[in-house]
Steps between C-alpha positions, in 0.01 A plus 500: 500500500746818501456837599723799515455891487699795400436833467556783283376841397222635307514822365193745506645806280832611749310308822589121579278242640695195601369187355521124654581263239342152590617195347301204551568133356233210470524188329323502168607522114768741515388877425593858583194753635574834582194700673458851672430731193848473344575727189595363165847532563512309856260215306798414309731507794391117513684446187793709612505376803475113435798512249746740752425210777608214221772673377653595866542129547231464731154271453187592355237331718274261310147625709205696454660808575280860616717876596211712665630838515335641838303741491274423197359807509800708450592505105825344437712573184848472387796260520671612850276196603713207326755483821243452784298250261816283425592506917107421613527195241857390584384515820184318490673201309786545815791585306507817763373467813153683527577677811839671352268710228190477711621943595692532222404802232617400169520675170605459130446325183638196410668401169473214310810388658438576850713836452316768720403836292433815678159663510323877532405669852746276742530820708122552591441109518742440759381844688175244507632235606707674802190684586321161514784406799668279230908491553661320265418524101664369231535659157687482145942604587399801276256643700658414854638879543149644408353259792830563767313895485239365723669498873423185720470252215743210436553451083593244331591554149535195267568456155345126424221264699783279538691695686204596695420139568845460628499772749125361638650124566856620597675388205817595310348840324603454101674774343274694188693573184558876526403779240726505181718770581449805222135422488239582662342309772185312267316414843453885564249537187234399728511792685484771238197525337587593080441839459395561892485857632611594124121641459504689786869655507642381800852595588634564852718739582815258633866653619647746510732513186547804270278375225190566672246789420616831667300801608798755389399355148252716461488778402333823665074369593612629896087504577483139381838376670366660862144326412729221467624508785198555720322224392789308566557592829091455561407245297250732250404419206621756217372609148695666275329665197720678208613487179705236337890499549460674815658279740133311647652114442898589555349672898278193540772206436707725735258449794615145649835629547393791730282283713672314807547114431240259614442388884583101568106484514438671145783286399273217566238628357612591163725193492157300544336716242770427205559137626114405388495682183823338399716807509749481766838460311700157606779605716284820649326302768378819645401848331726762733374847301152662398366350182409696218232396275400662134235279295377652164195710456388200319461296798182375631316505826641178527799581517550774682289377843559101421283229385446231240414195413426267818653655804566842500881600462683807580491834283668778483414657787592257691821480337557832602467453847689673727660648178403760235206481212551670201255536280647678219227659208174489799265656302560207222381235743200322476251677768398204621891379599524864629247536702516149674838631670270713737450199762826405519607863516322566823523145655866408435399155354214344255260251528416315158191244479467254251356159457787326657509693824549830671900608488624810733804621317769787658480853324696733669660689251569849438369620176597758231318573207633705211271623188491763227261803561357426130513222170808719401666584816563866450143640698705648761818650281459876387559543151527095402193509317284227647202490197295256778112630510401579845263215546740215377763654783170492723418133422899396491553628851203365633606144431691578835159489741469708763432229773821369360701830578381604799718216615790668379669729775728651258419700138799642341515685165823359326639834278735432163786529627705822400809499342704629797409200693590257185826637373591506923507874540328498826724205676455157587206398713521331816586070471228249605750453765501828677125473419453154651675639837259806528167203470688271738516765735117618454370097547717519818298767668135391368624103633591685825196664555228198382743238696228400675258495216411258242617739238831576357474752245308870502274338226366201700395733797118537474395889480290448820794404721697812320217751626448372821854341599737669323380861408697760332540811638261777572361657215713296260187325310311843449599490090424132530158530656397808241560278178344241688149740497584609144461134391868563375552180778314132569492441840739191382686770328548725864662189688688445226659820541604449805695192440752675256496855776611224755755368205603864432536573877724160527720609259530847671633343789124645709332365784148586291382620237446915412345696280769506290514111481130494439555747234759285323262231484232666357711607198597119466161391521292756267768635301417903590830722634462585896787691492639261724903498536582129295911482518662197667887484400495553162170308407296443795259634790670715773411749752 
């Protein structure tokens, strides 16, 4: 009788569970069990993995063989499991001494020929693993830089079981045919999904070359660009409404290049996001900028706050995290996909249930809508002869709900844009550059002033801590508090204010915000002029 164990990682949406792989042999008519509510996929890792052992030049034992994957209870499902099966079973028939994989985390899929093909989410599954107090891990030689991000953890990165089964007895390591140069890599295609993030329109925004989107591209829209830049210096959510051609997509695809790039920790994060839903380019091991995501107002609930068949998998807005959410056409949603955004609007992450278990997904993105006022577009242009009855432009801009909105710190009215501004009579605007500066600067005070919080941004601070903790100045919230009785505010709606004055009061270089702050943020949240002075630079919020 043999026994060995292994262990690798099971992935629960972007969480990992580490698995022991048990390998037990008995003498009987020679057969191959595999138990602890394996997938489809990791059923036929017996196949898989019985040839790859054969054709490494090592022997396939002639026993009653049973893999239990410990714990039964936790689903199992894909082929990152074929490494740690091959090891428990080499191991149990003492080809590999047990107690050399007994702690050792192992994951890939296994060829026919023993060659070792990289899998989806090796970032968050060896997060697991080192959270478990596991130390060394071995994975496919693609994948090794995505598992070197996680400090304290030795990798191994091989390209073949046989060269893995040299390394574990202390062998001469073989030497794996390389890549045909010119070509690309065909091991990688396991880890791009066909057609992957092409639904929801993911892009990042990645260096620093000349080629990417610029704020001094557009032209004129100086209310929009300073919304722009307030809710990137606070993290608020935005809605622009307008006509078409005005500008609403070319200001939104120029967001991620205002906002500051990503912490080491929301490095992780996103990293582990696009790693599971089989995203994360091959040679970008980790996701440095904000990503931007755009799916289609065709796209279902589905997909925009994850789900599926079997265990839930990442949607947009998780795709988005730390990043940007466009949703481009709102009121042309489904209400149902719309409206299931509130949650993970207030929360910063969603919780999907389904059949195969409860998943807890990241959602902390910043999100800007964009819509039409009417069918036709031209409601709100004097003189452009919208023909839409009054009750169709009722019913169209009430596909937008108003539970939905009142999430939304920031409501700017997009104007055509004249032809001063498009034939460059007025001047250049400002670059995302000089922008960029101006929001680094503003995160640097709010991170000052909640270092010893839990919060980072204005818009994670809840509105009791801003009316108790950190209050504005005297009399500042006296407009605030009247549209607050006039129903003209949600109590929501009131704290929500505050967040962008504190943003506005950031970027003005103040120690709190005034009335004139408060004032600012009024007009960005309900769209009715205070009077309130709205000049930073040439495009922005200043004293």
């Amino acid at each position: 009788m043999g026994f060995a164990r292994a262990c690798s990682v099971a992935l629960v949406g972007v969480e990992g569970v580490v698995v022991e792989v048990q390998a037990d042999l008995e003498p009987g008519v020679a057969a191959f069990t595999l138990v602890g509510l394996p997938d489809k996929t990791l059923v036929e890792s017996r196949d898989r993995v019985r040839a790859a052992v054969v054709n490494s030049g090592a022997q396939w034992p002639q026993k009653k063989l049973t893999v239990g994957l410990s714990p039964a209870s936790v689903p199992k499902s894909g082929a990152g499991f074929d490494l740690a099966v091959a090891a428990a079973v080499l191991g149990a028939a003492e080809v590999i001494a047990p107690d050399v994989i007994a702690d050792l985390v192992l994951i890939g899929e296994l060829g026919l020929d023993g060659r070792v093909r990289p899998v989806r989410g090796i970032l968050p599954a060896v997060l697991a693993a080192a959270e478990a107090g596991y130390r060394q891990v071995v994975v496919p030689q693609q994948c090794a830089a995505e598992a070197m991000l996680v400090p304290d953890v030795s990798v191994l990165g091989v390209r073949s079981l046989r060269q893995l089964i040299a390394v574990l007895t202390d062998g001469e390591v073989p030497e794996e045919e390389p890549a045909p140069a010119g070509r690309p890599d065909p091991m990688l295609a396991g880890l791009l999904v066909p057609g992957a993030g092409l639904g929801s329109g993911i892009s990042r925004a990645g260096g620093d070359g000349p080629d990417h989107p610029d704020l001094a591209d557009v032209a004129g829209q100086y209310a929009a660009r300073r919304a722009l830049e307030v809710a990137a210096s606070g993290g608020h959510h935005l809605f622009l409404s307008g006509p078409p051609g005005a500008g609403k997509t070319m200001l939104a695809e120029r967001l991620p290049w205002i906002l500051p790039p990503l912490t080491r920790q929301d490095s992780l994060e996103v990293t582990a996001v696009h790693s599971v839903a089989g995203i994360l380019p091959p040679g970008e091991p980790l996701v440095a900028r904000p990503p931007y995501c755009a799916p289609h107002h065709s796209a279902t609930m589905q997909s925009l706050v994850g789900g599926g068949a079997g265990v839930p998998r990442p949607g947009a807005v998780s795709l988005a995290h730390r990043g940007v959410l466009f949703l481009d056409e709102a009121a042309e949603f489904g209400v149902k996909a719309l409206d299931a955004l509130r949650q993970p609007l207030e929360a910063g992450h969603v919780v999907i249930a389904r059949a195969a278990g409860v998943v807890r997904l990241p959602a902390g993105f910043l999100m800007v809508l964009a819509a039409n006022p009417c069918p036709c577009g031209r409601h709100t242009v004097q003189g452009a002869g919208c023909e839409c009855p009054s009750s169709v432009i009722r019913r169209y801009q009430a596909r937008l709900s108003g539970p939905l909105l009142d999430r939304v710190d920031l409501r700017v009215e997009v104007e055509p844009v004249s032809r001063l501004d498009l034939l460059g009579g007025s001047g250049r605007g400002e670059s995302s550059a000089v922008v960029a500066a101006r929001v680094r600067e503003a995160r640097d005070r709010a991170a000052a002033r909640l270092a010893e919080t839990p919060w980072r941004l204005n818009s994670e601070v809840p509105g009791h801590q801003l009316r108790t903790r950190w209050q504005a100045a005297p009399g500042a919230l006296v407009e605030a508090e009247r549209d607050l009785e006039r129903g003209l505010l949600t109590a929501r709606g009131l704290d929500r204010v505050l967040r962008v004055a504190w943003t506005v009061a950031d970027l003005r270089g103040r120690d709190r915000p005034e009335a004139s702050d408060v004032a600012v943020a009024l007009e960005l949240r309900t769209g009715i002029a205070r009077g309130a002075t709205q000049v930073v630079g040439a495009a922005g919020v200043g004293p």
